[in-house]
N, C-alpha and C positions, 0 to 999 in steps of 0.2 A: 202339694198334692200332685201326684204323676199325672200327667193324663196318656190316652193310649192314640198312636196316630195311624194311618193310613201314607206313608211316605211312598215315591216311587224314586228311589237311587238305586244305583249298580254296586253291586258288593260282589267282591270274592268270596269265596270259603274253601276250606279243604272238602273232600268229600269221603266222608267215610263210607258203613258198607252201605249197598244200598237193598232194600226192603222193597218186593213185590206182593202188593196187596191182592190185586186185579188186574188182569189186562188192561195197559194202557195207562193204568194209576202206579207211581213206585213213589218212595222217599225217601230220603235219606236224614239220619238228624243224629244230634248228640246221644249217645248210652242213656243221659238222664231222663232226655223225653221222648224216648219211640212208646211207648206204654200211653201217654198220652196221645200221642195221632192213631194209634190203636183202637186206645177208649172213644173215641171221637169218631172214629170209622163203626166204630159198634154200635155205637147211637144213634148214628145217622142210617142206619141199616133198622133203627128198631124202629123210625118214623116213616123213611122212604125207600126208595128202590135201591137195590144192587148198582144200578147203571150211575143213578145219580150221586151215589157217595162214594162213587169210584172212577170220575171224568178222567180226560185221556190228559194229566199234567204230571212232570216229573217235579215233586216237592222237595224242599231241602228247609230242614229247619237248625238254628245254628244261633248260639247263644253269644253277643260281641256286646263291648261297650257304647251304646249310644246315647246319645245328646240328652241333654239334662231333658227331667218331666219326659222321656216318651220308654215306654217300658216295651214295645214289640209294636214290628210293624212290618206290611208286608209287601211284599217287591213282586208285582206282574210283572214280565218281561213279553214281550212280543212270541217268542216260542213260545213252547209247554210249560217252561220254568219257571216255577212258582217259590221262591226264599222268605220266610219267617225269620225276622230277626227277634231276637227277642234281650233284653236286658240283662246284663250277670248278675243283676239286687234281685232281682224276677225269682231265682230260684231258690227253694227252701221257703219262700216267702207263705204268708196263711192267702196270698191272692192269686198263687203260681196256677192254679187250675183255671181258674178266672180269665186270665188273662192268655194263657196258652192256646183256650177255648174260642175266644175272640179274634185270636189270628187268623185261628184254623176256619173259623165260618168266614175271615176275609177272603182266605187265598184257595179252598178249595171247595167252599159253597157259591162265593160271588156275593155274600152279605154284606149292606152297609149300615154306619153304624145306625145307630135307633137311640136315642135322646130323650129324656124328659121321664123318664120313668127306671125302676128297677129292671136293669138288662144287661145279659152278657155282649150286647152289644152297645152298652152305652160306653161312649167317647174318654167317659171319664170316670177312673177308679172308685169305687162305691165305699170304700173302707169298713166302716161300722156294718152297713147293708151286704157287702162281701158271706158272710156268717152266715145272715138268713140265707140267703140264696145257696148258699149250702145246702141247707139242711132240706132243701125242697129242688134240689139240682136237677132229677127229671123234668121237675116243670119247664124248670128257665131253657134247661136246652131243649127240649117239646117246642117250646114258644118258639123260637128261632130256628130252629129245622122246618115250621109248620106253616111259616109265615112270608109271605109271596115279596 
């Protein structure tokens, strides 16, 4: 079982183009997941403010090999800049949203994880429960846009 971590190391990446969403908010990330920090800006726009789902960090999300069991993790730096790493098994996978979604309330919400129950921010990949939560995906991210 993966589990999903919260690491703080220093990573390169290249930077491709980069994406202004909002003054003060930009990112930059792979072809395959701008449509995801998209969908995740839209959502957090249908629960909260403009201001709040558009803080003043430059993002950068970028898919690399990392360490056995950890599938995405996210890197504060002291600046604005805020890196998503995320796993290369990660994509195509039936848990890619899942898991993309939980970065993203790391590194541009400030969420930490939540434990002990069905949640896009529990610690640890849900497998089988991954499906449901699908199928009721406004709730789960409601719950976690909503929750202090």
């Amino acid at each position: 079982m993966k589990r999903l971590f919260v690491l703080a190391m220093v990573a390169g990446c290249a930077t491709p183009n980069i994406k202004r969403d909002a003054v003060g908010f930009s990112f930059t990330s792979d072809d395959r997941l701008s449509h995801y920090v998209k969908s995740f800006l839209a959502d957090c726009r249908a629960y909260l403010s403009e201001k709040t789902c558009s803080p003043p960090i430059e993002l950068r999300v970028i898919v690399n090999a990392l360490p056995d069991n950890i599938l995405g993790q996210c890197t504060v730096y002291e600046s604005k800049l805020r890196t998503i790493e995320l796993d290369d098994t990660v994509l195509n996978q039936y848990n890619e949203r899942a898991v993309i979604y939980h970065e993203l309330f790391h590194c541009v919400m400030n969420k930490p994880h939540h434990d002990g129950e069905l949640d896009i921010m529990n610690a640890y990949e849900v497998d089988e429960n991954t499906l449901y939560m699908y199928a009721h995906w406004p709730y789960y991210v409601g719950k976690v846009f909503l929750r202090e």
